[in-house]
PDB file with SEQRES, HELIX, SHEET and CRYST1 records, atoms N, CA, C and O in Angstrom:
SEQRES   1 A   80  UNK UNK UNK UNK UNK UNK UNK UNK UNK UNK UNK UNK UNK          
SEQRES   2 A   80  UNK UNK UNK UNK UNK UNK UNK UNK UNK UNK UNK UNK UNK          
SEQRES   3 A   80  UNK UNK UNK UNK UNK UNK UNK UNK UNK UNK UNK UNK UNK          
SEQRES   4 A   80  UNK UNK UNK UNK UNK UNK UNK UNK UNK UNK UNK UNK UNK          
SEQRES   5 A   80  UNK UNK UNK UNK UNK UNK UNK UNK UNK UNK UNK UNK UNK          
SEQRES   6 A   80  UNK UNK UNK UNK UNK UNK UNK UNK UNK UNK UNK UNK UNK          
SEQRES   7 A   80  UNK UNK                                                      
HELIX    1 AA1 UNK A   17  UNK A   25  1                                   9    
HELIX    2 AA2 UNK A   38  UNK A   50  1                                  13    
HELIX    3 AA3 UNK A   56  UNK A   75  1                                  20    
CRYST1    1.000    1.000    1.000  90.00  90.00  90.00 P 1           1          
ATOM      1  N   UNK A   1      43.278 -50.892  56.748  1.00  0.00           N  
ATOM      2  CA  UNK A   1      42.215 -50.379  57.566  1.00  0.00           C  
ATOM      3  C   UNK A   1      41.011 -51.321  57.475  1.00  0.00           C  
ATOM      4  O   UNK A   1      40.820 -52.067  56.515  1.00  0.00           O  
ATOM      5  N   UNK A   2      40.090 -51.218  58.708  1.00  0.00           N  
ATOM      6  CA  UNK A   2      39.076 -52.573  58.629  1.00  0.00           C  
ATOM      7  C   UNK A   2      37.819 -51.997  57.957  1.00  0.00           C  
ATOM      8  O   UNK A   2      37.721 -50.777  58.092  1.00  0.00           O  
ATOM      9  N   UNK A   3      36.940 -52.531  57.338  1.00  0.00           N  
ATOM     10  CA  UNK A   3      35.611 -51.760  56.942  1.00  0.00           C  
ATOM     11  C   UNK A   3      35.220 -51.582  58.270  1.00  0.00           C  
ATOM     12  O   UNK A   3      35.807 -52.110  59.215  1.00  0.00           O  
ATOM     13  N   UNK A   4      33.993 -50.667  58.397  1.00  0.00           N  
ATOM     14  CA  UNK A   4      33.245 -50.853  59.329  1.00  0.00           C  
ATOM     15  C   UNK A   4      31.939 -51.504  59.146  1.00  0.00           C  
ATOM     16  O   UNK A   4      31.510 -51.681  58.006  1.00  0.00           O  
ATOM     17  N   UNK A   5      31.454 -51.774  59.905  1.00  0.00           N  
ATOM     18  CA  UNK A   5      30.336 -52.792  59.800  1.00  0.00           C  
ATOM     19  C   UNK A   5      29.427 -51.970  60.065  1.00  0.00           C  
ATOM     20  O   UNK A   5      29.488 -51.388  61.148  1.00  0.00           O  
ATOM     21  N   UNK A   6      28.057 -51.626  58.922  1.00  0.00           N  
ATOM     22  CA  UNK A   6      26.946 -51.076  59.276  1.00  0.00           C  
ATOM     23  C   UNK A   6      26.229 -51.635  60.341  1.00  0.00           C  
ATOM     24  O   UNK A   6      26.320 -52.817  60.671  1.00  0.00           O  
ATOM     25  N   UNK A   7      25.458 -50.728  60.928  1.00  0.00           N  
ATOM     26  CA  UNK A   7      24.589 -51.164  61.486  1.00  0.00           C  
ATOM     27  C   UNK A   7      23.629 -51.405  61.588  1.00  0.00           C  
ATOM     28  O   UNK A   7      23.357 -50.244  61.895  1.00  0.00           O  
ATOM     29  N   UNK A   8      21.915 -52.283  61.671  1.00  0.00           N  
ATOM     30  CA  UNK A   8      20.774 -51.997  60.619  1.00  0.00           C  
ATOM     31  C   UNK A   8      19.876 -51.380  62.018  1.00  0.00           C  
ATOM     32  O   UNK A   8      19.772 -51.951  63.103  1.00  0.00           O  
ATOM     33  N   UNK A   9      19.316 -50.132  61.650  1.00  0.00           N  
ATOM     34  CA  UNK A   9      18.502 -49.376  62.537  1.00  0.00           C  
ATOM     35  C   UNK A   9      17.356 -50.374  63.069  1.00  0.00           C  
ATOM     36  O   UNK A   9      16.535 -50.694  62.209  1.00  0.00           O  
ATOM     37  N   UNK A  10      17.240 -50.718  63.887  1.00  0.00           N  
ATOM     38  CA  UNK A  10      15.748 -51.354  64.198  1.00  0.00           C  
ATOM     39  C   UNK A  10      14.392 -50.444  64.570  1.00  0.00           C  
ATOM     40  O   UNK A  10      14.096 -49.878  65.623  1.00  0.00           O  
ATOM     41  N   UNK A  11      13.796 -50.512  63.493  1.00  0.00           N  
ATOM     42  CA  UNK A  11      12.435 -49.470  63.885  1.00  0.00           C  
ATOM     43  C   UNK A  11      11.439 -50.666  64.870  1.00  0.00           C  
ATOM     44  O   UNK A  11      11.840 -51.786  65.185  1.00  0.00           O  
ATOM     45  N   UNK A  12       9.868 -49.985  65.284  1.00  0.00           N  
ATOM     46  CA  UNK A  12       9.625 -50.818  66.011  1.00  0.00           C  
ATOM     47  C   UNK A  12       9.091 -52.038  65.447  1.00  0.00           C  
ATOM     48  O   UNK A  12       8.986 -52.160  64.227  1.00  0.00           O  
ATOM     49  N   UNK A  13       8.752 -52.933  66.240  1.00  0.00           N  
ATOM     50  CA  UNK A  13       7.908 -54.214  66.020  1.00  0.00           C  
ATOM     51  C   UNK A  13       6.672 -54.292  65.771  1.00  0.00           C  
ATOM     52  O   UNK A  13       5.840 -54.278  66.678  1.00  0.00           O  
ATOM     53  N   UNK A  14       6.359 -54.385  64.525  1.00  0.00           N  
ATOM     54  CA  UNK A  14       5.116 -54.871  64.035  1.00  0.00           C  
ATOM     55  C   UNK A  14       4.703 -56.161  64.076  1.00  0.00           C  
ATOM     56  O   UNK A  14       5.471 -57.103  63.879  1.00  0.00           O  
ATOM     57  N   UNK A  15       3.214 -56.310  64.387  1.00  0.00           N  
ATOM     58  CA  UNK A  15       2.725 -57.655  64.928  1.00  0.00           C  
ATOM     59  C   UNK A  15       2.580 -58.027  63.632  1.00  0.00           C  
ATOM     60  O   UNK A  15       2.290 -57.137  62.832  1.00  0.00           O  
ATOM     61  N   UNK A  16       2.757 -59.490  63.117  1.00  0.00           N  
ATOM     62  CA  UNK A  16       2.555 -59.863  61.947  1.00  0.00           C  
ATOM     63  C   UNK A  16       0.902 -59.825  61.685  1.00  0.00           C  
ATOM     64  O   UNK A  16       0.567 -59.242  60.654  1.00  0.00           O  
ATOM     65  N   UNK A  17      -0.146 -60.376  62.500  1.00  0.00           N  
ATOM     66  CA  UNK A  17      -1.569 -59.813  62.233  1.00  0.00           C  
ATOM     67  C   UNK A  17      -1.661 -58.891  61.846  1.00  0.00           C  
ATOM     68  O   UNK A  17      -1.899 -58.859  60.638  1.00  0.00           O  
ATOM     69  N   UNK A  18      -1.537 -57.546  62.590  1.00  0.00           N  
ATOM     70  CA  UNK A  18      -1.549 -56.537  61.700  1.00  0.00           C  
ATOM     71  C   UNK A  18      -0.583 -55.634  60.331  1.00  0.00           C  
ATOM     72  O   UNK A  18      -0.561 -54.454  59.980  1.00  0.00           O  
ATOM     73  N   UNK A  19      -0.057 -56.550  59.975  1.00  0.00           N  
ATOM     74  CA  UNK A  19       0.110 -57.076  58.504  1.00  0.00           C  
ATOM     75  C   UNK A  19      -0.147 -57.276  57.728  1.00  0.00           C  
ATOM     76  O   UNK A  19      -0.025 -56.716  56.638  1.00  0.00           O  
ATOM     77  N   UNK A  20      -0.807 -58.567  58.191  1.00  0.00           N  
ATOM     78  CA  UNK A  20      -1.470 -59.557  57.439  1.00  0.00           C  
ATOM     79  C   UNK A  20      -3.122 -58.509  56.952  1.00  0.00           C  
ATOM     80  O   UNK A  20      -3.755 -58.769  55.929  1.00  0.00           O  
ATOM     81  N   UNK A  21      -3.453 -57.580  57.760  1.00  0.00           N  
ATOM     82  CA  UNK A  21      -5.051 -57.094  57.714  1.00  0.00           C  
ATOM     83  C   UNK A  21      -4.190 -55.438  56.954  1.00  0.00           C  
ATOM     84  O   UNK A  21      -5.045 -54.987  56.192  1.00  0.00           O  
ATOM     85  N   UNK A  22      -3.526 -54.943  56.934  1.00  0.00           N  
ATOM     86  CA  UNK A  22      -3.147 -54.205  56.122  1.00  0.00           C  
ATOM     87  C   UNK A  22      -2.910 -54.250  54.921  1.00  0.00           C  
ATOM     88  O   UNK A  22      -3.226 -53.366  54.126  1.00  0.00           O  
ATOM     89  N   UNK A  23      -2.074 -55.735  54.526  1.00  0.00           N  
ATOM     90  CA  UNK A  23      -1.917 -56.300  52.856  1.00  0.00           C  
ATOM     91  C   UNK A  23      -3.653 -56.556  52.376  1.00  0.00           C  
ATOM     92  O   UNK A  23      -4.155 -56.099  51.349  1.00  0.00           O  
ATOM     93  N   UNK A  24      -4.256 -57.271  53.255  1.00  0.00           N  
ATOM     94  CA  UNK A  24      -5.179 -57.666  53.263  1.00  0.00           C  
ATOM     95  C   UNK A  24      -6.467 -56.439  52.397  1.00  0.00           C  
ATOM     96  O   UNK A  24      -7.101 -56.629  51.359  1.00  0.00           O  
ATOM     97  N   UNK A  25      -6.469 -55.101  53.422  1.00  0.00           N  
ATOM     98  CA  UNK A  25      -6.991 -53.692  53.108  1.00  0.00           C  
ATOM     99  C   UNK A  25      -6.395 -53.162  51.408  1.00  0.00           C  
ATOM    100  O   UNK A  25      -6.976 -52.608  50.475  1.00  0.00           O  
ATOM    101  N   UNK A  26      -5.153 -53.593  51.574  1.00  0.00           N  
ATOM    102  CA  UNK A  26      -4.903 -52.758  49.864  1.00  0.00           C  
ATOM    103  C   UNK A  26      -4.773 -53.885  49.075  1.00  0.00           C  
ATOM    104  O   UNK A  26      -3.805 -53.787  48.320  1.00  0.00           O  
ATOM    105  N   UNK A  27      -5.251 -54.689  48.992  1.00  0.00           N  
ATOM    106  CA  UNK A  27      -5.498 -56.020  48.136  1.00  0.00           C  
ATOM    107  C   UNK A  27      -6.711 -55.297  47.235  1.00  0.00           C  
ATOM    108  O   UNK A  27      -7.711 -54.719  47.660  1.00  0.00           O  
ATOM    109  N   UNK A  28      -6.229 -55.554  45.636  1.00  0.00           N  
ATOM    110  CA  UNK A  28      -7.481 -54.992  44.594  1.00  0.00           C  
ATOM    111  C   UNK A  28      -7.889 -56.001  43.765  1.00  0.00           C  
ATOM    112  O   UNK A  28      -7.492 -56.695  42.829  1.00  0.00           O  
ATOM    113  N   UNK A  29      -9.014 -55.780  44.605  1.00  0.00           N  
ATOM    114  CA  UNK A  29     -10.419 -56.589  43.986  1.00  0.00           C  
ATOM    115  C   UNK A  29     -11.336 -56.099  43.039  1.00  0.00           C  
ATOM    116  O   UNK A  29     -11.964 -56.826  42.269  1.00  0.00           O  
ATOM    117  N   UNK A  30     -11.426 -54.783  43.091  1.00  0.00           N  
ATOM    118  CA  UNK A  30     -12.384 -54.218  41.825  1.00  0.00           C  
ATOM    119  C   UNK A  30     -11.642 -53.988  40.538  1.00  0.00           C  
ATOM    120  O   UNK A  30     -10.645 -53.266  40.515  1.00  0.00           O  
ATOM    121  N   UNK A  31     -12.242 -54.761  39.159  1.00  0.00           N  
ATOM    122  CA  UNK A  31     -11.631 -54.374  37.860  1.00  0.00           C  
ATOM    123  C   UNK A  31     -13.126 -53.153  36.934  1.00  0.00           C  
ATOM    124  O   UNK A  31     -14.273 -52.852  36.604  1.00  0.00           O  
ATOM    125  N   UNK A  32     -12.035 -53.024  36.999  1.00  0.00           N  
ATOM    126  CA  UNK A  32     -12.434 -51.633  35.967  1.00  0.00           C  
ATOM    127  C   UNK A  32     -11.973 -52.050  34.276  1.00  0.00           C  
ATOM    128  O   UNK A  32     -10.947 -52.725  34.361  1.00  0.00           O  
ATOM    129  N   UNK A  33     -12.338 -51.896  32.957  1.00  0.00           N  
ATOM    130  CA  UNK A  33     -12.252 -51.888  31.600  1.00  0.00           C  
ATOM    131  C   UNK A  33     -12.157 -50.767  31.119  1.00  0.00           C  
ATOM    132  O   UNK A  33     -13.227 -50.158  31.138  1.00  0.00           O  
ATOM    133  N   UNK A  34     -10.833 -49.920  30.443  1.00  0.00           N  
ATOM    134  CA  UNK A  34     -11.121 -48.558  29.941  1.00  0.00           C  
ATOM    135  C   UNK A  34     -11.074 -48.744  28.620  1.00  0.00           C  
ATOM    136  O   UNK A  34     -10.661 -49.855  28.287  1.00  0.00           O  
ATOM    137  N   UNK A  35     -11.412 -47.895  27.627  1.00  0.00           N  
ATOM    138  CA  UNK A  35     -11.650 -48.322  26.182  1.00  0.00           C  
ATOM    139  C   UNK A  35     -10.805 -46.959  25.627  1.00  0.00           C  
ATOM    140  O   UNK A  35     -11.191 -45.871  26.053  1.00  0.00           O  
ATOM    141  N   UNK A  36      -9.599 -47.000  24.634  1.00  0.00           N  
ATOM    142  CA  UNK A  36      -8.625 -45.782  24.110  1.00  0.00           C  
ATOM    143  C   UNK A  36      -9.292 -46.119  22.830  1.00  0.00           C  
ATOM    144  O   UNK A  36      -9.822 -47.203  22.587  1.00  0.00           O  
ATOM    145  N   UNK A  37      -9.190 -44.619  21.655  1.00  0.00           N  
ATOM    146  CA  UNK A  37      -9.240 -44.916  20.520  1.00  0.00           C  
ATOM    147  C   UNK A  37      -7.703 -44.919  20.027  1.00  0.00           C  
ATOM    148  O   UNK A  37      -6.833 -44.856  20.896  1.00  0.00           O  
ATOM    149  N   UNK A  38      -7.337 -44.990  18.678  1.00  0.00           N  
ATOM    150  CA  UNK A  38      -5.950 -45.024  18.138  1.00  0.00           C  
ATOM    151  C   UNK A  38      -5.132 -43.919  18.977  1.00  0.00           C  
ATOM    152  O   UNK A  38      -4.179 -44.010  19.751  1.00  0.00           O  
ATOM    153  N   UNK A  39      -5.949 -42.766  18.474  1.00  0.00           N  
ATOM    154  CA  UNK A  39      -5.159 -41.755  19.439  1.00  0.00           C  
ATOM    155  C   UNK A  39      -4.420 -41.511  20.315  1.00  0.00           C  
ATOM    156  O   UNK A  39      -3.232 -41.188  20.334  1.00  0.00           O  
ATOM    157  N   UNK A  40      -5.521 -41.752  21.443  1.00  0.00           N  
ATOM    158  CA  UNK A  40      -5.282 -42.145  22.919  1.00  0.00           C  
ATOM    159  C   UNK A  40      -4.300 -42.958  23.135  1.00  0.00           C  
ATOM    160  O   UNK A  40      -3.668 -42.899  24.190  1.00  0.00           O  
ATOM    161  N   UNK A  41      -4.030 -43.802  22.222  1.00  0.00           N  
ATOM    162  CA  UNK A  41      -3.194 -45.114  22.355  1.00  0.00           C  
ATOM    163  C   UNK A  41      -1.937 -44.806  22.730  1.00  0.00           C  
ATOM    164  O   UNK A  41      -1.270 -44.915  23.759  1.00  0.00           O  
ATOM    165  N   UNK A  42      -1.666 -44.094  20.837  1.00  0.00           N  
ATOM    166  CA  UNK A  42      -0.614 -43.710  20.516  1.00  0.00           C  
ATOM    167  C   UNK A  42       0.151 -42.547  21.430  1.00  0.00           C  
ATOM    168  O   UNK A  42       1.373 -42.620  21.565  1.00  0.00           O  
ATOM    169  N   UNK A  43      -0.538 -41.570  21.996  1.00  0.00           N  
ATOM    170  CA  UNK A  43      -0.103 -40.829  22.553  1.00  0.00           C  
ATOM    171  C   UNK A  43       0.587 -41.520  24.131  1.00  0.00           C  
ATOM    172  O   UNK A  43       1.476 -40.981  24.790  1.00  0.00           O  
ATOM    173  N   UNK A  44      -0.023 -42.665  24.424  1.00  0.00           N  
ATOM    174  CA  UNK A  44      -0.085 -43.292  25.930  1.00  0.00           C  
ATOM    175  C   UNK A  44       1.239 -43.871  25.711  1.00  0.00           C  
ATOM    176  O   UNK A  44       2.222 -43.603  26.401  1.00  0.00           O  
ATOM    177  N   UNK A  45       1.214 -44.966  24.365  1.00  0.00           N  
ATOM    178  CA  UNK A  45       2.415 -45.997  23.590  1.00  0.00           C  
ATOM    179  C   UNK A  45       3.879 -44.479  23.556  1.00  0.00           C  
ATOM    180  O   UNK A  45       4.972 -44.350  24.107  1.00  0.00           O  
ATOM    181  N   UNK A  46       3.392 -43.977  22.991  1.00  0.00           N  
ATOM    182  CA  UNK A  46       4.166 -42.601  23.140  1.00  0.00           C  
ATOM    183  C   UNK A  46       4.951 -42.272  24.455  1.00  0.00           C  
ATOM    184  O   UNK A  46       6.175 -42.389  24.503  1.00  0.00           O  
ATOM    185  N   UNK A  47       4.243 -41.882  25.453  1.00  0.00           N  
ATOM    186  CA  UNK A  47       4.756 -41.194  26.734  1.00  0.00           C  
ATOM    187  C   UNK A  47       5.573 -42.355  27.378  1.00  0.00           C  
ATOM    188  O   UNK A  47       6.696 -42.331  27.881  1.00  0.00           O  
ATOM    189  N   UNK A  48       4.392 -43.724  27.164  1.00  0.00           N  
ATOM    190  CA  UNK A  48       5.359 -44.396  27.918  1.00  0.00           C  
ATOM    191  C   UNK A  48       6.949 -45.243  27.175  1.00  0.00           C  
ATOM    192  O   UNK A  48       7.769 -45.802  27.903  1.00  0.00           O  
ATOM    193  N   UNK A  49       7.068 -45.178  25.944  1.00  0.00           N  
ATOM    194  CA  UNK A  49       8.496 -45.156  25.528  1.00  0.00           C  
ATOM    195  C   UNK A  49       9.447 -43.656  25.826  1.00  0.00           C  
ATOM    196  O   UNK A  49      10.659 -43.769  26.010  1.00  0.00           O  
ATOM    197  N   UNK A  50       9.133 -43.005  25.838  1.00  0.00           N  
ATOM    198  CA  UNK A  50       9.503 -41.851  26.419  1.00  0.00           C  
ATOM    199  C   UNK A  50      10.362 -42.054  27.601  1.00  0.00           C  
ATOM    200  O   UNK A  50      11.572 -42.276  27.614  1.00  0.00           O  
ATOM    201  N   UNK A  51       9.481 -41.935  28.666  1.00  0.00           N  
ATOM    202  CA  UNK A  51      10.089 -42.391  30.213  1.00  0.00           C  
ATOM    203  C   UNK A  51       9.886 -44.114  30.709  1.00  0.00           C  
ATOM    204  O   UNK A  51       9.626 -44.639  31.791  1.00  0.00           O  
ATOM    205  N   UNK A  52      10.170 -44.693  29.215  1.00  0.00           N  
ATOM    206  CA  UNK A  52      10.469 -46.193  29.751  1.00  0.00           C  
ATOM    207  C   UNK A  52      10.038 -46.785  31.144  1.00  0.00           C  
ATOM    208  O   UNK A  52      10.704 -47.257  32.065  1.00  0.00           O  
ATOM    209  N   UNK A  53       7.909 -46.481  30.867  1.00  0.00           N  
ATOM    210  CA  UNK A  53       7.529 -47.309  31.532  1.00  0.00           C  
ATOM    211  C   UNK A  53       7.051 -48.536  30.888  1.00  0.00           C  
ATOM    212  O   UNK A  53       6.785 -48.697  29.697  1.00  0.00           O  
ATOM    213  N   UNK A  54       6.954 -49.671  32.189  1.00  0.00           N  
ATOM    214  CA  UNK A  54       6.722 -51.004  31.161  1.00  0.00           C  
ATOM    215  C   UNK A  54       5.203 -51.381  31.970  1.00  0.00           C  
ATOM    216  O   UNK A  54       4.384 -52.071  31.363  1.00  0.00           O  
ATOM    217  N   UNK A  55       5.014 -51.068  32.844  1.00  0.00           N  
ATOM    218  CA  UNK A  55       4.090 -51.708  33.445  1.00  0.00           C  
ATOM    219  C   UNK A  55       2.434 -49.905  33.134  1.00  0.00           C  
ATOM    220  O   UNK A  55       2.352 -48.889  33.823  1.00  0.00           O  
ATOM    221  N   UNK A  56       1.742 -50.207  32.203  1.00  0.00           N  
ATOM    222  CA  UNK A  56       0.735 -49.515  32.137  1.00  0.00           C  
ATOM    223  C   UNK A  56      -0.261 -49.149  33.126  1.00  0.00           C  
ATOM    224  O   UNK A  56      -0.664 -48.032  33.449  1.00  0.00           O  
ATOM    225  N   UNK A  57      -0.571 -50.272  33.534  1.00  0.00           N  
ATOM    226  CA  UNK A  57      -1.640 -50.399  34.691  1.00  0.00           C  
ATOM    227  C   UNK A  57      -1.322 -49.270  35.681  1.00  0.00           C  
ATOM    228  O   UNK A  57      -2.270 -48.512  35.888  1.00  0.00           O  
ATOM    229  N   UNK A  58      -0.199 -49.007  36.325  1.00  0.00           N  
ATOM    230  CA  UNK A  58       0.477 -48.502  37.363  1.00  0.00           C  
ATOM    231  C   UNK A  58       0.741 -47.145  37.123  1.00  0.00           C  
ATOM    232  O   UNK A  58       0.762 -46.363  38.074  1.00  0.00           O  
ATOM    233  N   UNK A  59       1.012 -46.638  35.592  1.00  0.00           N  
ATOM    234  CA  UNK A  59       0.530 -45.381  34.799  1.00  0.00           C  
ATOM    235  C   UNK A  59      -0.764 -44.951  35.314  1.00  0.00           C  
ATOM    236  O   UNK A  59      -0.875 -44.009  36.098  1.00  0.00           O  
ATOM    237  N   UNK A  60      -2.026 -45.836  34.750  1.00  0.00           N  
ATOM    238  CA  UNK A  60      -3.504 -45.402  34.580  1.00  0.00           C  
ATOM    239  C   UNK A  60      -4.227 -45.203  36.519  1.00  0.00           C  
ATOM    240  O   UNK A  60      -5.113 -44.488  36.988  1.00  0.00           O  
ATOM    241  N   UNK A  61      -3.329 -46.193  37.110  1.00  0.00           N  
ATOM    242  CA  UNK A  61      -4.106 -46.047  38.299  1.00  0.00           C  
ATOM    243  C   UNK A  61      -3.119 -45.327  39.532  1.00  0.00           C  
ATOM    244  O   UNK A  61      -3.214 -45.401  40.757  1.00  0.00           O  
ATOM    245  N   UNK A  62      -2.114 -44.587  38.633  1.00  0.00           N  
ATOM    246  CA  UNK A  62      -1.934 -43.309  39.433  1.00  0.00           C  
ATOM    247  C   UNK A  62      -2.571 -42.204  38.650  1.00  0.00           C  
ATOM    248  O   UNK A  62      -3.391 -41.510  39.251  1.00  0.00           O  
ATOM    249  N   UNK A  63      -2.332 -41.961  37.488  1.00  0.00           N  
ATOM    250  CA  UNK A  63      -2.856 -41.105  37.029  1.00  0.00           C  
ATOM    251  C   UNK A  63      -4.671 -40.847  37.813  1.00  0.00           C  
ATOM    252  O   UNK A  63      -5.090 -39.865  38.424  1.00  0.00           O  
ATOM    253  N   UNK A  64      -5.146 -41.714  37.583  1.00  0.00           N  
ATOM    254  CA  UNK A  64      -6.984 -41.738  38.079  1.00  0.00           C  
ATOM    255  C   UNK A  64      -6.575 -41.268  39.327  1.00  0.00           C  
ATOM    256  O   UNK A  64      -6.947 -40.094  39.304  1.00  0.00           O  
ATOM    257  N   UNK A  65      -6.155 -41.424  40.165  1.00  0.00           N  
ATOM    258  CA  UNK A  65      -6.232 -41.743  41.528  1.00  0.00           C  
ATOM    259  C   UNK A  65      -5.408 -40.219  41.734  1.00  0.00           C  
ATOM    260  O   UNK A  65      -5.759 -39.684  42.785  1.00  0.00           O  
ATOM    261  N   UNK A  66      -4.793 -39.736  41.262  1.00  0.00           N  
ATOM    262  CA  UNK A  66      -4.092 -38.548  41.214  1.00  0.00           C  
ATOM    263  C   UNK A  66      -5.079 -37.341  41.440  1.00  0.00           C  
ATOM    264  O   UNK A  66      -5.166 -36.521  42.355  1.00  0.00           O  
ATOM    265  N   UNK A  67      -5.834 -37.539  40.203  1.00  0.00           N  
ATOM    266  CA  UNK A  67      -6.931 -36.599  39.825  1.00  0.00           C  
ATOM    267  C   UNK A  67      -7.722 -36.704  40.618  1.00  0.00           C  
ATOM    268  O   UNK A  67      -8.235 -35.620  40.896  1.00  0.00           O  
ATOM    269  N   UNK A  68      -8.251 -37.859  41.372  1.00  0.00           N  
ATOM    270  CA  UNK A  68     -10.073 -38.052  41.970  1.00  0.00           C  
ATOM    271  C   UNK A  68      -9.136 -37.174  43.420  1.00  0.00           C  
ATOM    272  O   UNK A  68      -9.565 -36.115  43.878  1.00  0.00           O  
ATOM    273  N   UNK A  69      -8.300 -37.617  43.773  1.00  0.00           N  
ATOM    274  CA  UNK A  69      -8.112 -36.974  45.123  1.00  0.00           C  
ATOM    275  C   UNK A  69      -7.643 -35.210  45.288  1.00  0.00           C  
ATOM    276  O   UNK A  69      -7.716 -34.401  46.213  1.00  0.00           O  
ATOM    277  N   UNK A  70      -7.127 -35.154  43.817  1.00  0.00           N  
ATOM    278  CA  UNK A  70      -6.918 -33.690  43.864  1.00  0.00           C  
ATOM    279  C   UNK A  70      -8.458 -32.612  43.828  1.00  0.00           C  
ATOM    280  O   UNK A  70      -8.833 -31.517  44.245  1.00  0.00           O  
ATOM    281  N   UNK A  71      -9.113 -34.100  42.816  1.00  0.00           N  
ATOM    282  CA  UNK A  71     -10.742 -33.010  42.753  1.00  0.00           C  
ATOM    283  C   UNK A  71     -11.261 -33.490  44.535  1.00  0.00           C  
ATOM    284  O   UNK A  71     -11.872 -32.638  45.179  1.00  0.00           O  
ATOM    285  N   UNK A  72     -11.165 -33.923  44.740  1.00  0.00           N  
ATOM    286  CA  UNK A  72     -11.854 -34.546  46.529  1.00  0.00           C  
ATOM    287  C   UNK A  72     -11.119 -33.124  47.475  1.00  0.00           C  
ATOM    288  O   UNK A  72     -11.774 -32.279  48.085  1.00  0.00           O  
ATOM    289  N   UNK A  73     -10.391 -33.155  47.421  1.00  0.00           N  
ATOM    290  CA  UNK A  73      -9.416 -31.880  48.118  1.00  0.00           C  
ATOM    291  C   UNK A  73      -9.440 -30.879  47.600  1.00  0.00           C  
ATOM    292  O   UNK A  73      -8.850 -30.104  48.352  1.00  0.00           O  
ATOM    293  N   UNK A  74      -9.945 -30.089  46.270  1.00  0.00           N  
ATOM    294  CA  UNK A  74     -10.385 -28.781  46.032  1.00  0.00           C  
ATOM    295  C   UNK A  74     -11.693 -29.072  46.226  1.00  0.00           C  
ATOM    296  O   UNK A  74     -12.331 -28.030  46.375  1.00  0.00           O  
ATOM    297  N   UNK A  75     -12.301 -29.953  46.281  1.00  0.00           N  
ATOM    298  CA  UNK A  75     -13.972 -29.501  47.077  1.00  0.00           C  
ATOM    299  C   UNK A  75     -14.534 -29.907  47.812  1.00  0.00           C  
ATOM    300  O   UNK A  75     -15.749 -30.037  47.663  1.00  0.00           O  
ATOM    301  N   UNK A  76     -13.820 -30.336  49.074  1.00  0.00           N  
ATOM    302  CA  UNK A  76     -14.202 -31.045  50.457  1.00  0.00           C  
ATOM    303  C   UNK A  76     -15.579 -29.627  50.958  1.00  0.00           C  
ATOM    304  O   UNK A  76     -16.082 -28.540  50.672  1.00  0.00           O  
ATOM    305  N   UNK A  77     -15.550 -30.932  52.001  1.00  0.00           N  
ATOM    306  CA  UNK A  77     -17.311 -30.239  52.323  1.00  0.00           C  
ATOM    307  C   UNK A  77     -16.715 -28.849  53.662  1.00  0.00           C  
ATOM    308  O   UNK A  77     -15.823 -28.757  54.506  1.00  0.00           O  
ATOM    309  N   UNK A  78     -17.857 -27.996  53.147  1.00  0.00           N  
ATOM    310  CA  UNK A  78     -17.304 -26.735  54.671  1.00  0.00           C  
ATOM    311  C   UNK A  78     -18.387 -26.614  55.221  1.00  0.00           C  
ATOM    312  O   UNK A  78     -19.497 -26.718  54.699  1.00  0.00           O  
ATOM    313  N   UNK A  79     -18.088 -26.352  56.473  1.00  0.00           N  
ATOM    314  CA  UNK A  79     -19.515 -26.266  57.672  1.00  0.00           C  
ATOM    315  C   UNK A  79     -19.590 -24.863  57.256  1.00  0.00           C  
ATOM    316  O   UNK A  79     -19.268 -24.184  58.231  1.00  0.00           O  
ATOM    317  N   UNK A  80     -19.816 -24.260  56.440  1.00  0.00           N  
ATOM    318  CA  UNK A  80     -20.487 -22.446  56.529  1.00  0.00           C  
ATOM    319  C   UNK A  80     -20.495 -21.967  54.860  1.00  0.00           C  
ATOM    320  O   UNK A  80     -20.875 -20.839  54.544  1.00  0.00           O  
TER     321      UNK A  80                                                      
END                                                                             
């Protein structure tokens, strides 16, 4: 019997400019310095052998970013 040959869906065409100004938009430029005591560390060194993460950064700036938008969305502004 023959395989069949997938087929690759074509979604639409994106202009490479606007690409280029999208990579461009989530490109990070602001550094931030956070300071852990032992504790903090250990507990962080902790979680992340746990669920065998390797990359920290990507931990801390979902975690932040988790929180600021959950507090932004329990207290958006109301007209009344």
């Amino acid at each position: 019997m023959a395989a069949k040959k997938s087929k690759k869906k074509k979604g639409p065409v994106i202009s490479p400019d606007f690409m280029d100004k999208q990579r461009e938009a989530l490109k990070r430029t602001h550094r931030q310095v956070i300071y852990f005591n032992e504790k903090e560390m250990a507990a962080i060194n902790e979680y992340c052998r746990q669920f065998k993460i390797s990359a920290k950064s990507v931990l801390y700036r979902k975690a932040i970013m988790e929180r600021v938008l959950e507090g932004l969305d329990e207290n958006h502004p109301t007209l009344f």
